[in-house]
C-alpha positions in Angstrom: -16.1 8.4 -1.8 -13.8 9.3 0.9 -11.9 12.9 0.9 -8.9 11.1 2.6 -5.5 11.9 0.5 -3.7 9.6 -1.3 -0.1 9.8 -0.3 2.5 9.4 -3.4 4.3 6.2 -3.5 8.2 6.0 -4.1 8.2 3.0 -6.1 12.2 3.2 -5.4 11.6 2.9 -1.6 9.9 -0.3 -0.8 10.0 -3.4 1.3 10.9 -6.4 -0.7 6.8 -7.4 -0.5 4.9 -4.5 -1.1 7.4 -3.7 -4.1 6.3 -7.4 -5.4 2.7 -6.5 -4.7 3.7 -3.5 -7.0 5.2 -5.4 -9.5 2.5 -7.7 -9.7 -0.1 -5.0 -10.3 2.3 -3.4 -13.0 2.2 -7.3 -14.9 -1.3 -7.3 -14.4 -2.2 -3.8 -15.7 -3.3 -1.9 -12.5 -0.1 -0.3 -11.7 -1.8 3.4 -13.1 -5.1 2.6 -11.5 -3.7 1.6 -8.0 -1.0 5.2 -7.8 -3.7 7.5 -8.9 -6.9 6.1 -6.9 -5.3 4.1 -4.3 -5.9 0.3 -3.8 -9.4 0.5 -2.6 -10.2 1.8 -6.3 -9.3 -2.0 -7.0 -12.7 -4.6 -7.6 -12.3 -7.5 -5.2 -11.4 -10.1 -8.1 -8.5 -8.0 -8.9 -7.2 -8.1 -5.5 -7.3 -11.7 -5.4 -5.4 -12.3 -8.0 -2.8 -9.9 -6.8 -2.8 -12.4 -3.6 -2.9 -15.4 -5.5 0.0 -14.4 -7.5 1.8 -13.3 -4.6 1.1 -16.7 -2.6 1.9 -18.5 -6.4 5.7 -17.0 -6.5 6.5 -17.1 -2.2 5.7 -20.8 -3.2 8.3 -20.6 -5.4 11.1 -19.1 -3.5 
């Protein structure tokens, strides 16, 4: 485990995709996990479906 700190994330303060990559993992339920540990805490199946949903709605738009 690395001692590197995890800076806080203003949720207010984002560019238009990383605050969808943030909504996604609220929807998803790793909103919590992902501010307190950091996105390496996340498996690699959860990621993916963070980038597939992304991909999914981009699509869309």
């Amino acid at each position: 485990m690395s001692t590197k700190k995890i800076k806080p994330i203003d949720l207010k303060n984002l560019e238009p995709e990383e605050k969808l990559k943030y909504e996604i993992a609220e929807e998803l339920g790793l909103l919590d996990k992902v501010v307190t540990e950091g996105w390496r805490s996340l498996s690699s199946k959860e990621t993916g479906r963070i980038g597939g949903l992304i991909t999914k709605r981009k699509r869309k738009s």
